[in-house]
C-alpha positions, 0 to 999 in steps of 0.5 A: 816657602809655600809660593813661587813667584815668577815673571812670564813673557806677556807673549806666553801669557795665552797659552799657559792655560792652554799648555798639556802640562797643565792641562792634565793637572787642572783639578778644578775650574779656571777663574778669571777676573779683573784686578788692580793695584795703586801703589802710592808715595810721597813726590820725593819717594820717602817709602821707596828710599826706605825700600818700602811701597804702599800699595792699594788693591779692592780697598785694601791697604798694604805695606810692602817690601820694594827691596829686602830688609832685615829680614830674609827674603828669598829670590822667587818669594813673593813680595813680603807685607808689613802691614795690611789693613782694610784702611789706610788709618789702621795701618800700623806703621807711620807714613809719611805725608803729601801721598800720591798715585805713583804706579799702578798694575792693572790687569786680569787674574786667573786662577788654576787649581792644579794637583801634582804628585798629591799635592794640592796647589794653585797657579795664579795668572795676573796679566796686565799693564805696569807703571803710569799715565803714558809710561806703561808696559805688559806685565805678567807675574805667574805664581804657583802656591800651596794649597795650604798656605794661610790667609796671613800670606796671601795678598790683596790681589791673591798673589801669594804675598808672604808677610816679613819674617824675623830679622835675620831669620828664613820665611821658611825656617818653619819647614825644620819642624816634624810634620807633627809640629807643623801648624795647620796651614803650612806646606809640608816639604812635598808640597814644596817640591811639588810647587818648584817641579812644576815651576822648572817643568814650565820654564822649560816650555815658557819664557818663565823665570825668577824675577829680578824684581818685585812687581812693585819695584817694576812698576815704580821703575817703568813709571819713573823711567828708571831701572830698578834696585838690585836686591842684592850687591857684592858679598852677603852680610850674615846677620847674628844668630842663624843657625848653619842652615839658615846661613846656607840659605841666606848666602845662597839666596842673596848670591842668587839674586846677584846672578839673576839681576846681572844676567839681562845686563850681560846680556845686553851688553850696553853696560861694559864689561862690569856686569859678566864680571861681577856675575861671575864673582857672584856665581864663583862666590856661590860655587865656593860657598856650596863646597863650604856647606856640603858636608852639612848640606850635600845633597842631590839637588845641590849637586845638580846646582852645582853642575848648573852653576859650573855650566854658567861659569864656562859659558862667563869665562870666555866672555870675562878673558877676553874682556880684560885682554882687550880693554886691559891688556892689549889696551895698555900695550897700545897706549905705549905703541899708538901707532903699531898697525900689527897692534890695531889688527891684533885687537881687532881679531881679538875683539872679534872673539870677544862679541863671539864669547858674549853671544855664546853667553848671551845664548845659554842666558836665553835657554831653558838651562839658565831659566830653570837654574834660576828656580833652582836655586831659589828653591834652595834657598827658599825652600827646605824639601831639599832636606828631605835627602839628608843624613840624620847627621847632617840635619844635626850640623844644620840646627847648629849655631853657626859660630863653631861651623865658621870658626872651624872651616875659616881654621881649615882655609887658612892652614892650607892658604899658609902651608906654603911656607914664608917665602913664595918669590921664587916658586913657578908660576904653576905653585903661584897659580895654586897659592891663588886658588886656596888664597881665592877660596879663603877670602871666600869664606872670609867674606862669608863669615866676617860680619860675625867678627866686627872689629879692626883684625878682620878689617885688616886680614880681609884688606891684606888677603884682598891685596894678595889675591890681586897682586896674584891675579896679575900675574894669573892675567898674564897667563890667560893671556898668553893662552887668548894670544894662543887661540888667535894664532899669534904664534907665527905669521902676520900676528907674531909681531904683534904678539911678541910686543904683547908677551914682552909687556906681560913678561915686565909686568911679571917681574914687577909683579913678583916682588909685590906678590912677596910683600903681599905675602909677607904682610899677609902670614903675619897676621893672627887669624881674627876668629881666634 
């Protein structure tokens, strides 16, 4: 990646050319100067159902992506170009008929020319108004770009727009090549570190981070009044043919994505409790997929993602227990005993410490710490500089094919899932709780690799290891949520009542649960492994 594209508050959009940071690493004079763009569609939104806009800026024409394709597209790049023409006839790519105005951006850009660490780069301000006719809102897009990116990846309007790679393949795969490979134009590694040092250096003094969503997509959303489509949903789908690095990148580009684009809906809270759940799927997922890479990419900055992401998941953790004790658990005690006043007072302390872990949450979700975990990982993702601290034999690992890395850690998984032997119903709850754990981790990995095994045995082992980790999930809940029932103090006095109704429930799910967990489990060791 040579840019990074980042929504700022419009309310900081003033004083970033103001801040010290800045400041001192002005290596030339500002420029402002006025700037719009028109996106256009049909009245049935035909371009955007294929994840596609067609925007007009200065009399240029330009094609771009609303979501991503085929090919990768990292969090924080800027949207990516598939066609461009200086008119609307030499675009080379059929559009539909019946076009209309449907957004526009209309604002004023400024340019900064900055040098940090010896790299030569530029921070580019667009500051404005989205959407259209009276459904408009400010907007602010803030995007640092190396020097030496080429005039294929700079948009009409200067915002570092990238045009779309190969299906399958990273904008930044480039960056693998020595730098007497390197063609002329492309940013090296440094400049890349440089342009994402400077990226958390500000977010830890601005509202800045990561976008959710392109600012075609924003603008569409604002003037439609909608909101707009995830990048990304649920576990990645590795596409064919990438190398061990290009799959790392991938998986973490789109779990970032996940992670960012259900961060505001958390947040705010108005959603349920669907969007701290699948974050912290997302974030788990992401956290597995790091421990799956890191001999291969193990390096400082993982590990300094890593630590951000454990950080998210402490603060995710509380508000997702409590979610599931009060709309699951106590709830399902309730529906049998309606009328139980210890059971309402119960869940009314319990709902309390639920709105107390969302806004535990919803404060780190605010902070600088999140903000720059976010550039963070799309610097992983989009970037290579991180590689600059590896081993020879690491870089090796990476230029491999990918299928001999999956085969041998989808091996690795299973034979620690099954070495607890054929029969688990009688273990403790604390064998069980490890069987979860490794059965977790597997279906991790599983998710992760099995799109490059298609058929019906992966099918079959992702259903079977997917009832599994439910039916053991079940009973975990239980264990929480004694724990929850522990840090209400409903151990003795006035909540004991209450308390002993809401373990005798668990205590009968529980045994329920344990023959089902053993078929589970049964079913699940006879299967072959699909990789073999």
């Amino acid at each position: 990646m040579t840019a990074v594209e980042l929504v700022l508050s419009p309310d900081d959009a003033d004083r970033l050319p103001r801040l010290k940071l800045v400041a001192r690493l002005k290596a030339g004079r500002l420029r402002r100067h006025a700037v719009a763009t028109v996106w256009h569609d049909t009245a049935d939104g035909a371009l955007a159902r294929q994840g596609l806009a067609l925007a007009e800026s200065r009399g240029t024409w330009r094609v771009e992506r609303l979501v991503p394709g085929a090919a990768f597209w990292p969090p924080g790049a800027p949207a990516p170009i598939e066609e461009q023409a200086a008119t609307l006839d030499l675009i080379n790519q059929p559009l539909p008929t019946g076009l209309l105005r449907v957004a526009r951006f209309e604002g004023v850009l400024t340019v900064v020319p900055l040098v940090r660490d010896g790299a030569s780069m530029t921070l580019e301000l667009m500051h404005g108004t989205v959407g259209w006719a009276r459904k408009r809102r400010p907007a602010c897009r803030m995007t640092i770009v190396g020097q030496a990116v080429g005039k294929n990846a700079v948009g009409a309007a200067g915002t570092g727009q990238g045009v779309v790679g190969k299906p399958g393949a990273s904008e930044g795969a480039a960056s693998h090549s020595t730098p007497n490979e390197r063609a002329a134009g492309e940013v090296g590694p440094g400049d890349e570190a440089a342009v994402f040092a400077l990226a958390t250096e500000l977010a830890e003094e601005l509202d800045l981070a990561i976008p959710i969503a392109s600012l075609a997509a924003e603008a569409r959303a604002i003037a439609t009044a909608t909101t707009p489509a995830p990048r990304h949903r649920g576990a990645p789908q590795l596409p064919a043919g990438l190398t061990v690095a290009d799959a790392f990148a991938f998986v973490l580009g789109h779990l970032a994505d996940v992670i960012l684009h259900n961060a505001p809906l958390a947040a705010a809270g108005r959603d349920g409790p669907d969007p701290v759940h699948e974050m912290r799927v997302a974030v788990r997922r992401l956290r597995s997929a790091i421990t799956l890479f890191r001999s291969a990419a193990g390096c400082p900055a993982i590990d300094a993602a890593s630590l951000g992401l454990k950080a998210l998941a402490d603060r995710l953790a509380p508000a997702r227990d409590w979610d599931v004790f009060v709309a699951e658990t106590a709830a399902a005690v309730a529906k049998v005993l309606p009328d139980d006043t210890s059971l309402r007072r119960l869940r009314t302390a319990a709902e309390r410490r639920r709105r107390h872990a969302y806004a535990a949450l919803r404060a780190w979700l605010a902070s600088p710490d999140f903000r720059c975990l976010g550039i963070a990982l799309a610097g992983l993702a989009g970037s290579r500089a991180w590689m600059t601290a590896l081993e020879p034999k690491q870089l090796e690992t990476l230029a491999l094919g990918l299928d001999e890395f999956a085969s041998r850690a989808l091996a690795r998984r299973l034979h620690r899932l099954a070495a607890a032997g054929k029969a688990i119903e009688h273990l403790d709850p604390e064998a069980l709780h490890a069987i979860r754990l490794r059965a977790k981790r597997m279906r991790y990995v599983a998710e992760v690799f099995a799109p490059l095994y298609p058929g019906k045995p992966t099918r079959r082992f992702m259903r079977r290891l997917a009832t599994l980790q439910d039916r053991l999930g079940r009973l975990n809940d239980g264990s929480v949520a004694n724990g929850l029932l522990g840090e209400l103090g409903a151990s003795a006095g006035t909540r004991a009542h209450a308390a002993g109704l809401v373990r005798g429930f668990l205590a009968a799910r529980s045994a329920d649960t344990r023959g089902r967990i053993a078929r589970a489990w049964e079913r699940f060791h006879r299967l072959e492994p699909f990789w073999s």
